[in-house]
C-alpha positions as CSV (number, residue, x, y, z in Angstrom):
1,X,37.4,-40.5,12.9
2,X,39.3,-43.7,14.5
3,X,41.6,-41.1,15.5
4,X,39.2,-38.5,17.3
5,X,38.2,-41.9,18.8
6,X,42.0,-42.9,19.8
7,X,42.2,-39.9,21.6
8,X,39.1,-39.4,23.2
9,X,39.5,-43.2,24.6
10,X,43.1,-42.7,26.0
11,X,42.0,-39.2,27.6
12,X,38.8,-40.4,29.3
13,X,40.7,-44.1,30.2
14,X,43.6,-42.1,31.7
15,X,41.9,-41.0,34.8
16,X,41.6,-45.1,35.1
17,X,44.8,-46.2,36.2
18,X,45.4,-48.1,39.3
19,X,46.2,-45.6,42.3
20,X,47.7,-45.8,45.6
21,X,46.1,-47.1,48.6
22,X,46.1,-44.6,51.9
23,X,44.5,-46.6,53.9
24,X,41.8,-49.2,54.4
25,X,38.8,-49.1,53.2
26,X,39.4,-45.3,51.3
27,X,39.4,-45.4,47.8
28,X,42.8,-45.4,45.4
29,X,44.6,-42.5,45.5
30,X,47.4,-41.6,42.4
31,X,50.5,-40.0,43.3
32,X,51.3,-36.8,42.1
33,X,53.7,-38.9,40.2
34,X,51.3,-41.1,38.4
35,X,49.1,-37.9,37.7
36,X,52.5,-36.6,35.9
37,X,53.2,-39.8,34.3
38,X,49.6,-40.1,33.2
39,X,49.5,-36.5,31.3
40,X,52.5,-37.3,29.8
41,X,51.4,-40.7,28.3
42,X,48.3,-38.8,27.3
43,X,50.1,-35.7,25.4
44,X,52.6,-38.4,23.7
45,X,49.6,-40.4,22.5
46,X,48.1,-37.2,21.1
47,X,51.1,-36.2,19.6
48,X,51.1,-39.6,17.7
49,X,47.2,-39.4,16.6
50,X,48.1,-36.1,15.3
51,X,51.4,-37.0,13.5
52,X,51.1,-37.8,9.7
53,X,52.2,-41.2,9.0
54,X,52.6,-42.6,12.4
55,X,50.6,-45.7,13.0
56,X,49.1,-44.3,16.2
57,X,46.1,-47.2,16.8
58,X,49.0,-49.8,17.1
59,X,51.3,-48.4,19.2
60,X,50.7,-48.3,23.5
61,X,52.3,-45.4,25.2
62,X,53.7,-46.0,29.2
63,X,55.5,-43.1,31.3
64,X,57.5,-42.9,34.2
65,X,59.0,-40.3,36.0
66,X,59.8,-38.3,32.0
67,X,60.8,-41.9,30.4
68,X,58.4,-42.6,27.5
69,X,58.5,-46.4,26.3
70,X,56.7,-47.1,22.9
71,X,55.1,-50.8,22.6
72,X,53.2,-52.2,19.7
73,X,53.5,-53.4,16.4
74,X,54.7,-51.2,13.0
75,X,54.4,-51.8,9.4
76,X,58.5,-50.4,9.0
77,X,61.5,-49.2,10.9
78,X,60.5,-46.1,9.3
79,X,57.4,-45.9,11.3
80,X,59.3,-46.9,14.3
81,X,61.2,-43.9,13.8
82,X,59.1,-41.2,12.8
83,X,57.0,-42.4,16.4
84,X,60.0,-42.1,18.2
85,X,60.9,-38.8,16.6
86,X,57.1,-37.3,17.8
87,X,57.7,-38.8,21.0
88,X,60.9,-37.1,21.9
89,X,59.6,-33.9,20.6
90,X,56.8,-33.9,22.9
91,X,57.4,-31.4,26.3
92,X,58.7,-33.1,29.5
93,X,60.0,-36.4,27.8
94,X,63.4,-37.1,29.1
95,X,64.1,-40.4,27.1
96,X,62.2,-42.4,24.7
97,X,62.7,-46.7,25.0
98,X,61.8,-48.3,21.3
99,X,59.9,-51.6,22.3
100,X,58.1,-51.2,18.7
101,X,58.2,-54.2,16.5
102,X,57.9,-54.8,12.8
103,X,55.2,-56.9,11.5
């Protein structure tokens, strides 16, 4: 259930990031870009809810431009690993940066 919840937050927040300002007074505009970066935060984050043994709840997921970076706390190196492992295997990452601490 708190993952269904996980997920269901981070694809209904996703649409929420800050945009790009054309011009004044129009409202914030992502970049094709963001969109991509935003997708792919979204499918790693899934990827993680889904994945046996990975602490998904703890762990915040950023992209840019195909770079994944993993912050948050984990119970093990282990953990750290097997996120890191689901991360990579997920379409259009390019590179994965550990910022994942033990507690």
């Amino acid at each position: 259930m708190r993952r269904s919840a996980l997920l269901l937050c981070t694809l209904l927040l996703g649409g929420c990031a800050t945009g790009v300002f054309i011009g004044a007074g129009e409202p914030p505009v992502a970049s094709e870009q963001q969109q991509a970066d935003r997708r792919l935060a979204a499918a790693v984050t899934r990827a993680l809810v889904e994945a046996p043994d990975v602490p998904a709840m703890d762990i915040v997921v950023e992209a840019a431009a195909g770079t994944v970076i993993l912050r948050g706390q984990v119970p093990s190196r282990a953990a750290a690993s097997r996120a890191v492992g689901v991360a990579r295997g997920v379409s259009g990452v390019r590179a994965v940066q550990d910022a994942l601490t033990v507690k």
